[in-house]
C-alpha positions as CSV (number, residue, x, y, z in Angstrom):
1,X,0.0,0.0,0.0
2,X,1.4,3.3,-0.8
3,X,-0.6,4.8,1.9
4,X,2.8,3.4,4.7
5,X,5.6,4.7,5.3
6,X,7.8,3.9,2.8
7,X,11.3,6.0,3.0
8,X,13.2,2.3,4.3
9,X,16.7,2.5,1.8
10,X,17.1,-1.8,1.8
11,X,14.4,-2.6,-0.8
12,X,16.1,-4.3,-3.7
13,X,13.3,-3.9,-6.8
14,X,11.4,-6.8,-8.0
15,X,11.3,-5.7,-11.6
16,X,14.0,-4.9,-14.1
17,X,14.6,-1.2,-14.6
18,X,15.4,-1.4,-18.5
19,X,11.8,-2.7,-19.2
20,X,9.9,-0.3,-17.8
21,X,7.0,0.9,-20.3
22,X,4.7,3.5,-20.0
23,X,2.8,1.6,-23.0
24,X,-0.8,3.8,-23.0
25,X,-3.1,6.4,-21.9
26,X,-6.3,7.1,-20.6
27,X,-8.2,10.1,-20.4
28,X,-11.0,10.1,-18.0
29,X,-11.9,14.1,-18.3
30,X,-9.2,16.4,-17.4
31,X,-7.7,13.5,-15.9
32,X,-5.1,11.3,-17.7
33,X,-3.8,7.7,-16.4
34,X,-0.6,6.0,-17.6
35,X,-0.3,2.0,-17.8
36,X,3.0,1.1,-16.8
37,X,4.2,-2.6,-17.8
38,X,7.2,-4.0,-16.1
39,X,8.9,-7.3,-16.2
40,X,9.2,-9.2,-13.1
41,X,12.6,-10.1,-11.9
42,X,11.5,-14.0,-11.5
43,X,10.8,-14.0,-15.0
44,X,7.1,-15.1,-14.4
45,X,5.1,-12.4,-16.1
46,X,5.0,-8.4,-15.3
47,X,3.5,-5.9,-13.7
48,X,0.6,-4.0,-14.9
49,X,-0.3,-0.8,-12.7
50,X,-2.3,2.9,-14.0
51,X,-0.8,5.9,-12.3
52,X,-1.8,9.5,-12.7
53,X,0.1,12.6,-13.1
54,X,0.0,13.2,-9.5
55,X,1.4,9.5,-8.1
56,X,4.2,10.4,-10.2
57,X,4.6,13.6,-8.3
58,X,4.2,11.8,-5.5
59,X,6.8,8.8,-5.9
60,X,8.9,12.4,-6.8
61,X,8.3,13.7,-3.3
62,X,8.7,10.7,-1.4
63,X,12.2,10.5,-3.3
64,X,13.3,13.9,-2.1
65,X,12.1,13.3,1.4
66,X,15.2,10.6,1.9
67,X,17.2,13.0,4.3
68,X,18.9,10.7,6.3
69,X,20.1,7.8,3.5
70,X,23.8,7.5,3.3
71,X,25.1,8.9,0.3
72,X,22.2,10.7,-1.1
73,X,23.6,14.4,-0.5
74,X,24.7,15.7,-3.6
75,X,22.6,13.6,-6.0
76,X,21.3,14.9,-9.1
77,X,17.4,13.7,-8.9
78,X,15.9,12.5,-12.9
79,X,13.7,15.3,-13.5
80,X,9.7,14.6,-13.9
81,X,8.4,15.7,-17.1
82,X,5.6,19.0,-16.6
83,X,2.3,18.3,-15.9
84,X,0.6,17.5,-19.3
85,X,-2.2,20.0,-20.2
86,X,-5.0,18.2,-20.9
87,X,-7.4,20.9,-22.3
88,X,-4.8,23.4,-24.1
89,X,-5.8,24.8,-26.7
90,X,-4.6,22.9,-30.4
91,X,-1.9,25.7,-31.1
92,X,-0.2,24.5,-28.0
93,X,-0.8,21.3,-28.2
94,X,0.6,21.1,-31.2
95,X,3.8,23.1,-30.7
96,X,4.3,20.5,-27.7
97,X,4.4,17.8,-30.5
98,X,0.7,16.2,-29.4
99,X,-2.0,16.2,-31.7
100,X,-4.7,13.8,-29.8
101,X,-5.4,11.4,-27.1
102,X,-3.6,8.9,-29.7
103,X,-0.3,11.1,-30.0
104,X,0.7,11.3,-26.4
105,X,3.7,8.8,-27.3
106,X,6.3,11.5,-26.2
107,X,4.9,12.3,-23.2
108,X,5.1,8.7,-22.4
109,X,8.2,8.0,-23.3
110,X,9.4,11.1,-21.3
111,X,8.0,9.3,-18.3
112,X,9.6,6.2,-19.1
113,X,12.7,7.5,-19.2
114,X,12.1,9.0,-15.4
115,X,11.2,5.8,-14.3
116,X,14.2,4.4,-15.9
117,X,16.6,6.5,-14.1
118,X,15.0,6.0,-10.8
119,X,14.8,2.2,-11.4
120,X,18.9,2.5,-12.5
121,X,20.0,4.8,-10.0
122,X,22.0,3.2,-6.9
123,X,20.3,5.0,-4.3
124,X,17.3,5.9,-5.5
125,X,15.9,2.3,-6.7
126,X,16.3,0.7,-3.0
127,X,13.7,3.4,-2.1
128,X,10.7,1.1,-1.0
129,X,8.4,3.7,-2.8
130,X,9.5,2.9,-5.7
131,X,9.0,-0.7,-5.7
132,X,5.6,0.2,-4.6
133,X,5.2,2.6,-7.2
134,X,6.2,-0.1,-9.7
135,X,4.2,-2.9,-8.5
136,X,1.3,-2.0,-6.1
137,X,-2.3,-2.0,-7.7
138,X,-3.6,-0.4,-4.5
139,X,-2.8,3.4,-4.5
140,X,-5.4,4.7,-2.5
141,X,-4.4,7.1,0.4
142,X,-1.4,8.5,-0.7
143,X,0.7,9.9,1.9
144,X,2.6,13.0,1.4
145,X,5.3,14.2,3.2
146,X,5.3,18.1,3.5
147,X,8.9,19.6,4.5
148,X,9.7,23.3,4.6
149,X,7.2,26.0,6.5
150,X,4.0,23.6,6.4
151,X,4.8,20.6,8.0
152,X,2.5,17.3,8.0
153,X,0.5,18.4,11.4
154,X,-0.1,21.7,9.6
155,X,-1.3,20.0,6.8
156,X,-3.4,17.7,8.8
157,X,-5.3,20.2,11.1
158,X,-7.0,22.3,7.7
């Protein structure tokens, strides 16, 4: 479940990190869901799991929030594509290289390669959110970790 806590550095990832696919979309309104296909490390099959725009924001945050992991100061995180824009208008959809539901294939692949280098990097992949980011079907009850001038009890109380 995504919903523990999940910042434990001695996860090892069930799935190899070169076959990571972001193979479709989905649009549900303004909403858009990525299928991500992995293989399985045992060889017996792969993973299927949809994630939104904002799990991968989250798995982002949770990835950030590693403070105390040995050897993390100093790393350069893979940057997370921009939000896509769902209802922009065709002149920028275009000029972003997307012309239809059917022609998000960039933006996919530009998420794939995120996962890639989180799945590749040596700190990052031992990060147990990423194994469930990767293989859980449950996402309900994300929990987000808020550092800086609103912490997670200000959060809480609003």
């Amino acid at each position: 479940m995504m919903q523990e806590e999940v910042n434990e550095a001695t996860s090892v990832l069930s799935v190899y990190g070169h076959t990571i696919k972001v193979t479709e979309v989905l649009q549900d309104g303004d909403t858009l869901t990525f299928i991500i296909v992995s293989q399985k490390l045992s060889g017996t099959g792969e993973y299927h799991v949809d994630r939104t725009y904002e799990d991968f924001e989250w798995l982002q945050q949770h990835l950030y929030a590693q403070e105390d992991v040995p050897g993390l100061q100093g790393v350069i995180f893979p940057p997370l594509p921009l939000r896509p824009q769902v209802n922009a208008s065709a002149k920028v959809m275009k000029q972003l290289g997307f012309l239809g539901l059917g022609e998000w294939q960039p933006y996919c692949k530009a998420l794939e390669t995120f996962l890639r280098q989180v799945a590749a990097h040596s700190i990052l992949r031992k990060n147990k959110t990423v194994e469930v980011f990767l293989t859980s079907t449950d996402v309900s009850g994300h929990t987000y970790i808020f550092t800086g001038p609103m912490s997670n009890a200000d959060f809480n109380s609003m």
